[in-house]
Every structure is written in C-alpha cells, then in structure tokens.
ROTORTI-802583 format. One record per residue (C-alpha): residue number from 1; x, y, z. Coordinates in nm, 3 decimals. Example, Ala and Ser with C-alpha at 12.3 -4.5 7.8 and 13.67 -1.06 7.14 Angstrom:
2
<1; <1.230; -0.450; 0.780>>
<2; <1.367; -0.106; 0.714>>
***
This chain:
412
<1; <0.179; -1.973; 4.458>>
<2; <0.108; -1.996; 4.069>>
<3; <-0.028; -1.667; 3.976>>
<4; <-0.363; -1.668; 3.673>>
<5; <-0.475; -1.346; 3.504>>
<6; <-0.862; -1.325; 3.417>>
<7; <-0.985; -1.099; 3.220>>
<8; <-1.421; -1.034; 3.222>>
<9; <-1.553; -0.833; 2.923>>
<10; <-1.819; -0.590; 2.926>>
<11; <-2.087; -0.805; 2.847>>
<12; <-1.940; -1.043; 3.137>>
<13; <-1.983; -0.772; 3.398>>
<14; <-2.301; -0.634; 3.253>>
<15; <-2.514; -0.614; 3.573>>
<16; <-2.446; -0.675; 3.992>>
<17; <-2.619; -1.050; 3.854>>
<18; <-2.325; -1.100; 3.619>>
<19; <-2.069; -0.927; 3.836>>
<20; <-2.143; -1.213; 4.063>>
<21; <-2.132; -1.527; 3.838>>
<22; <-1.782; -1.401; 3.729>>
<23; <-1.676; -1.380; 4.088>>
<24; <-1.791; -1.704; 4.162>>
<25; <-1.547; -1.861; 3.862>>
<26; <-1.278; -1.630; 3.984>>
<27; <-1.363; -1.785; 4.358>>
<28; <-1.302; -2.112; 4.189>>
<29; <-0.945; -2.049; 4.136>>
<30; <-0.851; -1.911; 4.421>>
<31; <-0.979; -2.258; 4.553>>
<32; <-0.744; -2.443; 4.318>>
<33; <-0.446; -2.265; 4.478>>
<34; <-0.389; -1.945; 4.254>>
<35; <-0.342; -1.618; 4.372>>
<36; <-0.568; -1.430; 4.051>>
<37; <-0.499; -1.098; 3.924>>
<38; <-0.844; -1.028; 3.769>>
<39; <-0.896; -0.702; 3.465>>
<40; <-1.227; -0.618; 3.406>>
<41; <-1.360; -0.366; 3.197>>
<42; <-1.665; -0.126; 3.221>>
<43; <-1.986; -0.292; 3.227>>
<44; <-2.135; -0.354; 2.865>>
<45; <-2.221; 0.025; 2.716>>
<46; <-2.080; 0.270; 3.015>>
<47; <-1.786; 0.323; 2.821>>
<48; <-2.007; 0.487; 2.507>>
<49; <-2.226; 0.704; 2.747>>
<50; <-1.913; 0.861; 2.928>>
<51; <-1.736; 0.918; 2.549>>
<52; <-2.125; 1.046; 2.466>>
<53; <-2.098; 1.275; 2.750>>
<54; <-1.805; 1.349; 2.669>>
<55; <-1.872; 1.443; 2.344>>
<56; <-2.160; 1.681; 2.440>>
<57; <-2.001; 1.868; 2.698>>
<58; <-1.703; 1.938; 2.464>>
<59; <-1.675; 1.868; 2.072>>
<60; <-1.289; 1.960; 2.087>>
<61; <-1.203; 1.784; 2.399>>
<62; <-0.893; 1.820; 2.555>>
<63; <-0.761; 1.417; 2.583>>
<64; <-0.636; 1.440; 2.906>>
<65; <-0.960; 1.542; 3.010>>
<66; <-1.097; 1.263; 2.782>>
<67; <-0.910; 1.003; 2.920>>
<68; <-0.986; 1.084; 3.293>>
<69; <-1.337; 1.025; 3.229>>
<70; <-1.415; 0.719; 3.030>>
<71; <-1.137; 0.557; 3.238>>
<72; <-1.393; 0.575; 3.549>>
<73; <-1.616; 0.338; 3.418>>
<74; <-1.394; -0.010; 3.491>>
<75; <-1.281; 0.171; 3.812>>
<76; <-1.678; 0.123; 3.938>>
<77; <-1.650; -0.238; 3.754>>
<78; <-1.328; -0.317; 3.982>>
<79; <-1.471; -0.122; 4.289>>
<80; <-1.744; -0.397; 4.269>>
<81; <-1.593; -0.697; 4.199>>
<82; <-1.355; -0.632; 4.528>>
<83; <-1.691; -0.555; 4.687>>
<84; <-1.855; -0.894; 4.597>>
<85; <-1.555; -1.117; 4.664>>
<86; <-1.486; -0.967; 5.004>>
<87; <-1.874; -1.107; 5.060>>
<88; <-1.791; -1.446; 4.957>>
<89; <-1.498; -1.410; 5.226>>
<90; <-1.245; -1.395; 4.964>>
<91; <-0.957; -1.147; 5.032>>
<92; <-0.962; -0.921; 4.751>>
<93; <-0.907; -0.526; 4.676>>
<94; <-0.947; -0.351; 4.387>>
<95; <-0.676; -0.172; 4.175>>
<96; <-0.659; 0.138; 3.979>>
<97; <-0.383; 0.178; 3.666>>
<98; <-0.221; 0.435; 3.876>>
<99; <-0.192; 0.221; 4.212>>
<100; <-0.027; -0.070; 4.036>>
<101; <0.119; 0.159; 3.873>>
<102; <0.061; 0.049; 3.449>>
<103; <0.356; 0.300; 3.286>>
<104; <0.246; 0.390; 2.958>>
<105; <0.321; 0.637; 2.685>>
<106; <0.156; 0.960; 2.679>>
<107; <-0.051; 0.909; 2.379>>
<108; <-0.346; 1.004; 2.560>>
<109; <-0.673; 0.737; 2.397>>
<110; <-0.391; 0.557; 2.254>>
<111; <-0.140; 0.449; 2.472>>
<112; <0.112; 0.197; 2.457>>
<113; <0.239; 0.003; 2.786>>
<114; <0.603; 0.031; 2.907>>
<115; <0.593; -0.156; 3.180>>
<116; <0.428; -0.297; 3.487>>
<117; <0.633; -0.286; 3.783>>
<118; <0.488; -0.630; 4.027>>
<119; <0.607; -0.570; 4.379>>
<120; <0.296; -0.331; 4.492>>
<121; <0.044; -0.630; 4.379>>
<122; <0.303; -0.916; 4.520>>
<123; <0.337; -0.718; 4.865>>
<124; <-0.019; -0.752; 4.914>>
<125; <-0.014; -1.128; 4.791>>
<126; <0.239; -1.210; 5.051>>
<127; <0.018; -0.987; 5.347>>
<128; <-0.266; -1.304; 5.251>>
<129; <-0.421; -1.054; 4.967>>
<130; <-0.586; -1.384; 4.725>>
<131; <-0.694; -1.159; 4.464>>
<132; <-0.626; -0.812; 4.267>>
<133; <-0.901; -0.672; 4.029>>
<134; <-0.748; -0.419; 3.813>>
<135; <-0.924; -0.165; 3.625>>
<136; <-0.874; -0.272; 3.259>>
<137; <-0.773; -0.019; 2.962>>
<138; <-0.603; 0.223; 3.175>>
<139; <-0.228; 0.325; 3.301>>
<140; <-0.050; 0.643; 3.403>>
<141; <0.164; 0.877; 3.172>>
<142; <0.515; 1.005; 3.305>>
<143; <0.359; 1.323; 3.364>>
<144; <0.187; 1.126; 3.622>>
<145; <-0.223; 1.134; 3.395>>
<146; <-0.447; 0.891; 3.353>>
<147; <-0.402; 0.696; 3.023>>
<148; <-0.613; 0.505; 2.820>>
<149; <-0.525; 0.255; 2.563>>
<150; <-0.804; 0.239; 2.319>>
<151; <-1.112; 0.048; 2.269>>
<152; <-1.069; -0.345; 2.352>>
<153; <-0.738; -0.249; 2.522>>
<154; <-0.873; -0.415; 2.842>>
<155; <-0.749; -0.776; 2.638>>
<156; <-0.369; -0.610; 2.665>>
<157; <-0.398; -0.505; 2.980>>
<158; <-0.482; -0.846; 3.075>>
<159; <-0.200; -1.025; 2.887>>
<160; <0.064; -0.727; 2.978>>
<161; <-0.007; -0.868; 3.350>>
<162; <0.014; -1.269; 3.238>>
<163; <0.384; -1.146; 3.099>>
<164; <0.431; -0.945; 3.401>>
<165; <0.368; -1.190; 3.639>>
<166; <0.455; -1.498; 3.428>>
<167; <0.138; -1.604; 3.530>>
<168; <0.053; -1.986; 3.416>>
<169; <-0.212; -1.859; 3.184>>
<170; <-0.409; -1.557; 3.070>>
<171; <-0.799; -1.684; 3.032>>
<172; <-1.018; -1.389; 2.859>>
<173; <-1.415; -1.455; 2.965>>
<174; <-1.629; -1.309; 2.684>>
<175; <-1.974; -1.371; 2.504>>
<176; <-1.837; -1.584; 2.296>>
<177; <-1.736; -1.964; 2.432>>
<178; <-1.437; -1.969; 2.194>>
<179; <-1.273; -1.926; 1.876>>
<180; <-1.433; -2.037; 1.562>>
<181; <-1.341; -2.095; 1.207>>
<182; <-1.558; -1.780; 1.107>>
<183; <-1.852; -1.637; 1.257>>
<184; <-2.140; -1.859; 1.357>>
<185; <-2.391; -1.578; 1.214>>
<186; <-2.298; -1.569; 0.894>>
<187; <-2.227; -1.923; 0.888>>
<188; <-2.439; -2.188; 1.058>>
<189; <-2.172; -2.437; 1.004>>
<190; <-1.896; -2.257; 1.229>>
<191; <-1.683; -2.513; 1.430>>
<192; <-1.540; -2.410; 1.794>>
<193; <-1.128; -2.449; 1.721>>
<194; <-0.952; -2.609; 2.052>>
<195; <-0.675; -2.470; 1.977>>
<196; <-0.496; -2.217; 1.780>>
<197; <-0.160; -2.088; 1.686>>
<198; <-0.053; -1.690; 1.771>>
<199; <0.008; -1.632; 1.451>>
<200; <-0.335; -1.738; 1.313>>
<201; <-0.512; -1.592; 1.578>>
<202; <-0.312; -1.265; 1.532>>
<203; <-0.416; -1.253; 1.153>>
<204; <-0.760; -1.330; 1.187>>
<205; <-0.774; -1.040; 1.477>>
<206; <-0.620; -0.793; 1.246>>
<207; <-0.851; -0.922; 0.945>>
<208; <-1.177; -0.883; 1.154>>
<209; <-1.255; -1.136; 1.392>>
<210; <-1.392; -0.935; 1.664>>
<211; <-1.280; -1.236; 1.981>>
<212; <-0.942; -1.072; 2.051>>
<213; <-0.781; -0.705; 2.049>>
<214; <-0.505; -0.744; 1.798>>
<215; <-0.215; -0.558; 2.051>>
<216; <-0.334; -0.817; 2.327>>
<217; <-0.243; -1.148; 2.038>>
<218; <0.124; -0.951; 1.937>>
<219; <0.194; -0.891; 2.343>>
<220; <0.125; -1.302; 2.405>>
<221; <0.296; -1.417; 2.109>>
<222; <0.613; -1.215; 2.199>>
<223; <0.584; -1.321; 2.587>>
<224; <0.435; -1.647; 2.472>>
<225; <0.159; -1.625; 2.734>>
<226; <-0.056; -1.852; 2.698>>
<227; <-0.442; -1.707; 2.584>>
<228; <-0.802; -1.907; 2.653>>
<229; <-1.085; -1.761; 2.498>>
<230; <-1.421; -1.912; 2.682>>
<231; <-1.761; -1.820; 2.744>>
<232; <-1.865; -1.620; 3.097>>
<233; <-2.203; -1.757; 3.032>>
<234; <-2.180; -2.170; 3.041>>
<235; <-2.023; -2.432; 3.295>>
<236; <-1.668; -2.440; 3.299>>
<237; <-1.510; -2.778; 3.219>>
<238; <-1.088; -2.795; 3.186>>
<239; <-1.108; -2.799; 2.834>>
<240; <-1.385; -2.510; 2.745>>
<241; <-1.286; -2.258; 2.497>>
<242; <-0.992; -2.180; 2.260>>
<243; <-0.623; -2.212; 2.376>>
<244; <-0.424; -1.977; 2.156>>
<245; <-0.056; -2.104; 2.226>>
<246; <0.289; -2.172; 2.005>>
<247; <0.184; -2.396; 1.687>>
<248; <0.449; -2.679; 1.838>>
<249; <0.155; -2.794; 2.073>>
<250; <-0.061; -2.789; 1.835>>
<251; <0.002; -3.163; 1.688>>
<252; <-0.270; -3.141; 1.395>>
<253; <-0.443; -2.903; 1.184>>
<254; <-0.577; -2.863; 0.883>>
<255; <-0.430; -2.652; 0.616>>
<256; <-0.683; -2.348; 0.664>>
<257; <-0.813; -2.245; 1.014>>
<258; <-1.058; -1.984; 0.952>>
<259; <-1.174; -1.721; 0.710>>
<260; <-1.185; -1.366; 0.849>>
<261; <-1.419; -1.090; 0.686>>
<262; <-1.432; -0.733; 0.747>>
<263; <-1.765; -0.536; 0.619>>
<264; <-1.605; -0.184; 0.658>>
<265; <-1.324; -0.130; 0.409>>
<266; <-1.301; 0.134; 0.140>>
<267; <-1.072; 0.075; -0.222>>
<268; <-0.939; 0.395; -0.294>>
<269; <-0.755; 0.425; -0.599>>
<270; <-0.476; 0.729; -0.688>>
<271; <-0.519; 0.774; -1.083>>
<272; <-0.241; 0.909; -1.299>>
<273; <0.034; 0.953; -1.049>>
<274; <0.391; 1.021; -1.140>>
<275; <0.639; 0.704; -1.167>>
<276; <0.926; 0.771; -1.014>>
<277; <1.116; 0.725; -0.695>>
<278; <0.980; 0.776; -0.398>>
<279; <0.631; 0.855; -0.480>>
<280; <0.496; 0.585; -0.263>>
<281; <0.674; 0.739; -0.010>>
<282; <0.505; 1.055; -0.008>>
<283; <0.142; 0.915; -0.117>>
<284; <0.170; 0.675; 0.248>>
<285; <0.365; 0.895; 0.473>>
<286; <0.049; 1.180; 0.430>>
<287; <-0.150; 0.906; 0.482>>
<288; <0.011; 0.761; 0.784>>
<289; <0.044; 1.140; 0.924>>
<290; <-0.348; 1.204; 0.913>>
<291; <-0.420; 0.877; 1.078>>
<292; <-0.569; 0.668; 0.791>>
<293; <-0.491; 0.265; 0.852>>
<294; <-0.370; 0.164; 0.518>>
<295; <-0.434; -0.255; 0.447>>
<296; <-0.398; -0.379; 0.133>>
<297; <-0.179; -0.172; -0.189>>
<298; <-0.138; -0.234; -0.546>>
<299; <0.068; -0.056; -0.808>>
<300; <-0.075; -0.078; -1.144>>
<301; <0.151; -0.106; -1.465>>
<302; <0.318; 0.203; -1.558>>
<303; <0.246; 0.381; -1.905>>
<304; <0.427; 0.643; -2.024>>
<305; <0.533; 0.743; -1.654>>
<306; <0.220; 0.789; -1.511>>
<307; <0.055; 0.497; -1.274>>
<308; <-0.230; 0.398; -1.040>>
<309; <-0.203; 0.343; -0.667>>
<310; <-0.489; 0.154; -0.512>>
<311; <-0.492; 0.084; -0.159>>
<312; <-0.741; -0.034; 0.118>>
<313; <-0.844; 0.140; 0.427>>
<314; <-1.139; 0.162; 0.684>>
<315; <-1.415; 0.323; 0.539>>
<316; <-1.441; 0.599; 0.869>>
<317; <-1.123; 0.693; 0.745>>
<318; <-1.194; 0.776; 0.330>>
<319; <-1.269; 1.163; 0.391>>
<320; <-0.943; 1.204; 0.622>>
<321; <-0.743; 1.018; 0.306>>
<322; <-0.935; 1.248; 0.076>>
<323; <-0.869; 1.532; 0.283>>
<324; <-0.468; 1.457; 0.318>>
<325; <-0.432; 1.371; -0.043>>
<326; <-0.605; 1.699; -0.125>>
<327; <-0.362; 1.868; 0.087>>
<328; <-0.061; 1.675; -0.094>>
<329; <-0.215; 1.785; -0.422>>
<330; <-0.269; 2.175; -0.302>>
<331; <0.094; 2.181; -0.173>>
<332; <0.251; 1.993; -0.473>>
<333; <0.413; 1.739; -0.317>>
<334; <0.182; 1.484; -0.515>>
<335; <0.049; 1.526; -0.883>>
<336; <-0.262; 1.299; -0.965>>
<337; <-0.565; 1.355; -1.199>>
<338; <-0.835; 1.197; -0.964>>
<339; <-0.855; 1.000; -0.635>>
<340; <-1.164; 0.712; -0.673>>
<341; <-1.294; 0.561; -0.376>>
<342; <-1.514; 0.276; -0.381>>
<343; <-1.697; 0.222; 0.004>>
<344; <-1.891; -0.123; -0.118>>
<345; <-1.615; -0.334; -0.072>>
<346; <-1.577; -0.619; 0.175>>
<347; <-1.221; -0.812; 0.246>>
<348; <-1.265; -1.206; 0.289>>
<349; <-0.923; -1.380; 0.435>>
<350; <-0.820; -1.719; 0.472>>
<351; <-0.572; -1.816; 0.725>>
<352; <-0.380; -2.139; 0.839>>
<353; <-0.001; -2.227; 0.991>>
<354; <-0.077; -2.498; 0.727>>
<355; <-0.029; -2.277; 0.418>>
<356; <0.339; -2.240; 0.474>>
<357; <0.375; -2.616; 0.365>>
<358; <0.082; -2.699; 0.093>>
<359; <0.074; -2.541; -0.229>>
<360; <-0.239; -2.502; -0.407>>
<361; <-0.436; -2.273; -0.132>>
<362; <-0.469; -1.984; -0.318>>
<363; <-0.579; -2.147; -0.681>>
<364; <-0.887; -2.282; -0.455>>
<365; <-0.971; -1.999; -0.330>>
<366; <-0.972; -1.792; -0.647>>
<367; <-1.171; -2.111; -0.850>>
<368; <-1.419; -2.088; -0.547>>
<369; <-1.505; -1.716; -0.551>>
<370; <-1.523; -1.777; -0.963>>
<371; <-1.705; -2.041; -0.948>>
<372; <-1.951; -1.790; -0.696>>
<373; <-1.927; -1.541; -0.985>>
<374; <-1.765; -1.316; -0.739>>
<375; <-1.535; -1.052; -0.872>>
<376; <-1.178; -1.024; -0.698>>
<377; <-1.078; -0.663; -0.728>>
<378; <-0.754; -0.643; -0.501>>
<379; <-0.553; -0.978; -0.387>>
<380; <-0.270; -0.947; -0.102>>
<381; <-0.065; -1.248; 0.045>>
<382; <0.156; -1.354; 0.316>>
<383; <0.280; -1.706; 0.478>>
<384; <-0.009; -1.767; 0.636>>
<385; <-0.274; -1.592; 0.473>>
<386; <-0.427; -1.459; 0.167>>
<387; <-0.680; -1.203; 0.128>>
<388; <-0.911; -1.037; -0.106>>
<389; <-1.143; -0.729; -0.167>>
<390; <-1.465; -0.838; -0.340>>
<391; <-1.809; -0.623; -0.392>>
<392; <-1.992; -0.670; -0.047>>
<393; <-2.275; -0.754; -0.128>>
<394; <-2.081; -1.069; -0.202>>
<395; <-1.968; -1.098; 0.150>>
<396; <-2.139; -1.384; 0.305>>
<397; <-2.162; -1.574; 0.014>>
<398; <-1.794; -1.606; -0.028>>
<399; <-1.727; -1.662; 0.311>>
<400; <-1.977; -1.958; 0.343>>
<401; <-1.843; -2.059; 0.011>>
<402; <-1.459; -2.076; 0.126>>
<403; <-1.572; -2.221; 0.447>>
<404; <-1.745; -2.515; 0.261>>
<405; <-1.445; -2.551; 0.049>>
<406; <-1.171; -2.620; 0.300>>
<407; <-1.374; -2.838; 0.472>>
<408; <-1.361; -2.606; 0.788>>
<409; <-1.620; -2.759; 0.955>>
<410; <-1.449; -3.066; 1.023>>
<411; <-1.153; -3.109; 1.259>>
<412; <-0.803; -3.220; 1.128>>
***
C-alpha cells in the first residue's frame, strides 16, 4: 500500500477539539488506501513551559537531562492521537523516537538524523496496523538517550520519514493554508503560490519565512520528497496549499517568487583589522566556535594594510560575537581598534528560479528601495536570490515596495 507522512503543528494539535479535526483528515487517508505515518508535535506552548521549567529548576542544565524533558511533550501529543483514532475504529498506535528507533547524533538540543531504520513500523503495517503517530523532534543517541533536534525540527522529522519510507508525499498541516509571496501581515496583497521550487522555498526558509524549518526543505530537496504546505483549519480540496517540488513541474513562473524579511539581524562591523592572509580565517572560525550564525560579510577596501570586516548575524547572538572577538583580541590572535554593532537593521530578500535567466533583477530592486529613500547598507547575492540590510524601521515599507514592483501579486 502507498505509504503518506503527515505532519500536525502545534497550533494543529492545540486542544483534545483540534486533536480530533486532525484525526479526522488523517482518517480520510487511510480511507483513500494509504497506510499514514503521522509526526506531531507538542500541543501549541507545552514545549516553552517544560524548557521554562526547565530553566527554573536548573540554570546550567545538564542537556541530557534537558532533552529528556521537553521531548515528553509530543509523546502526550502522539499518546492522544493513537487514543482518538483507535475511537474512530482506526487501527493506530503511537510511536516514541526510541521505538522506531530515529538514530541521531549526540548533539544533545541539536541533533542531526542518521538514519531511520523502517521494518519495526512496516511489521506492524503488515499485522493490519493503518496508522503510526510518531512523536516529532525527537530520536535516540548511540549511547542509547533521548535526542532532540531543535525547535521546528518536528518538519524534519516528518520529511526524514517521507525519504524513509519513499512515501508518495510529505503534507505538513500548519496555521497557515500555504506558501505566500511574503507575509500576508505586512502585506495585504500576499498571493497563496501553488507551487514552488526547493530551492526557493529553501532560501526564503533560511531568509525568514517562518512556514518551513530550513533542515526539513535541504532533507526533501536531496530525497526529492515531495512537501505540501496547507492549512489544519479549512476544508481540504486536492489542490489546497503549496506543493514545494523540483522546478521541472513547475511549467511557469514569474521571475521573482517572494520577498523574505527577517526583523532580528545585527551589522557588526570589525574596524582596523590587519590585511593579510588568513585573517578571515581566524575572525569566522572564533565566531563559528562560540556559536554565532554568521549571514551576510563584506570586506572593505584596504588602506595602508589595515581593513574593515562587516558581517551579519542574529541579534541574540551580538554579545556572544562581542564576547569571542574580545577573547581573540585578549589572546592576540586578532588585532582590531573597535568592533561596531548596529542591532536596527532588518534584511529584505528577493527570491525566484527565474533570476538565473533574466538580467536586470537586481538594478530594480536597488532603484525601488531608492526610489523609497531607503538606505542599503550591506548587499549579498546568489543565483537565485539577492539580499540586503536596510535600517528597520524601513522594513515593511521595502518589502511592500518590492512586492508591488515585481508584480508578485499576480500569477505568471
């Protein structure tokens, strides 16, 4: 039988109300002939009381400890949705990471999947079993611990099962009933895309849209599983939500799919630096080691063998970069006269398949934001996407600007 993987978001699994309504799609399937491996995650805010208790009971937590705990909360999720499909006379058990078993790493709150062995799950399949709910977000180390693999890692849970299984597709129920050209609150105009390419929808993830967890877009563009995005909370029809699949079934779109924004960046800037070989090196790698997420980076022109280094980064993560350039200075591995960081900055992307073959993409954007009398401070590029740091205060208006621009509220 043709195996589906559905995945039901916090929000979707909320309350015993919305537990139910999500069973009743997944009941649906099983109608249709599929046997349904379903990953759910905690209902909507356990997961930040358990890391608040958490928290409380011990500031310097030990993460095995950690991970044992806020784990528990889509192990009640999956404990329930067994519970209400075994009502509806649906044969259904629930599954915890360990039971499967989900391999991982043992980077406990941040682990990475190695590999999901199927013939537990397709023993019980073949014993009449019609569906498995897994607990989302979880595995088990080698040492034989609970893992976890960090907030939103329910979405690659879900599509490490679709590749798994080779299931026929992966559909991800959220609060959302798809994925837009940019976000509907900031502007009105915001058109529901059919379809999109993984390498759009991977960019826009890593640039800020919020729909999908960024590992869960790289795992189904590798395995090319094939991703719907739909809404939890309207009727169903065959073609509701946003297929994300390879851009040769996608037969037209237009040059620019969406515009990304992300509110929480930083621009720190590295003043007076030495010139020489390897200095990037060292300025990134202490960056890297003390955790800081480094985006965008721009060398300024040397002048008498001293330079700038500006680069991007969340801005939760300026005083760890302050703290591990200080350290760099202290130790003398780095020489620089100041470190500058500027926390009221906001990136604005645009991002289309189409940018790979029309010229022209970028000069609109930049006349656009001019013509806005918006400031571009930092400008990186790549095939299928260019973005800038602006003041954020600017924010909205550029995105509703650039939106307006490429016309993104009509379809190709």
């Amino acid at each position: 039988m043709p195996v589906l993987v559905m995945k039901f978001g916090g929000t979707s699994v909320a309350t015993l109300d919305r537990i139910r309504r999500a069973a009743k799609r997944v009941g649906v399937e099983v109608a249709k002939g599929y046997e349904v491996i379903v990953i759910v995650s905690a209902m909507s805010g356990k997961t930040n009381e358990l890391v608040g208790w958490v928290n409380e009971t011990s500031p310097m937590y030990d993460a095995r400890e950690y991970d044992a705990i806020v784990s528990s909360g889509e192990n009640v999720t999956a404990g329930l949705m067994a519970l209400t499909l075994q009502e509806m006379d649906v044969p259904a058990r629930s599954w915890q990471g360990w039971q499967v078993p989900v391999k991982t790493t043992s980077a406990h709150s941040a682990a990475r999947i190695e590999e999901i062995p199927t013939d537990n799950i397709n023993a019980k399949f073949a014993q009449g079993m019609k569906v498995a709910i897994v607990a989302g977000f979880q595995g088990v180390s080698p040492e034989g611990r609970i893992t976890t693999l960090g907030r939103g890692g329910s979405d690659t849970t879900a599509v490490a099962f679709a590749a798994a299984f080779e299931a026929e597709r992966c559909d991800i129920y959220t609060d959302v009933d798809g994925v837009y050209t940019t976000d509907p609150r900031v502007e009105a105009k915001a058109r529901k895309l059919d379809k999109i390419s993984f390498e759009e929808m991977l960019e826009l993830a890593s640039l800020g849209a919020k729909v999908l967890q960024t590992r869960s877009v790289e795992l189904a563009m590798r395995y090319k599983v094939k991703l719907r995005v739909l809404s939890s909370f309207e009727e169903q029809t065959d073609d509701a939500g946003t297929l994300v699949c390879d851009e040769e079934e996608i037969m037209e779109s237009n040059v620019v799919a969406g515009v990304a924004f992300s509110r929480e960046e930083a621009k720190m800037t590295l003043v007076s630096v030495a010139d020489r070989p390897g200095i990037a090196a060292l300025i990134f790698t202490a960056l890297s080691d003390a955790g800081v997420n480094v985006d965008m980076i721009v060398q300024n022109i040397s002048e008498e063998g001293r330079t700038d280094m500006t680069w991007s980064c969340p801005v939760d993560q300026v005083a760890r970069a302050k703290q591990a350039m200080d350290d760099a200075k202290s130790s003398e591995v780095i020489n620089y006269s100041d470190l500058l960081a500027d926390t009221d900055v906001a990136k604005v992307s645009v991002v289309g398949i189409g940018m790979r073959s029309h010229t022209g993409v970028a000069a609109k954007m930049f006349q656009v934001l001019s013509n806005e009398g918006i400031n571009i401070q930092v400008i990186t590029t790549s095939e299928i996407k260019i973005s800038v740091l602006i003041n954020r205060k600017y924010m909205e208006l550029a995105v509703q600007a650039l939106h307006d621009a490429f016309e993104l509220d009509k379809a190709a």
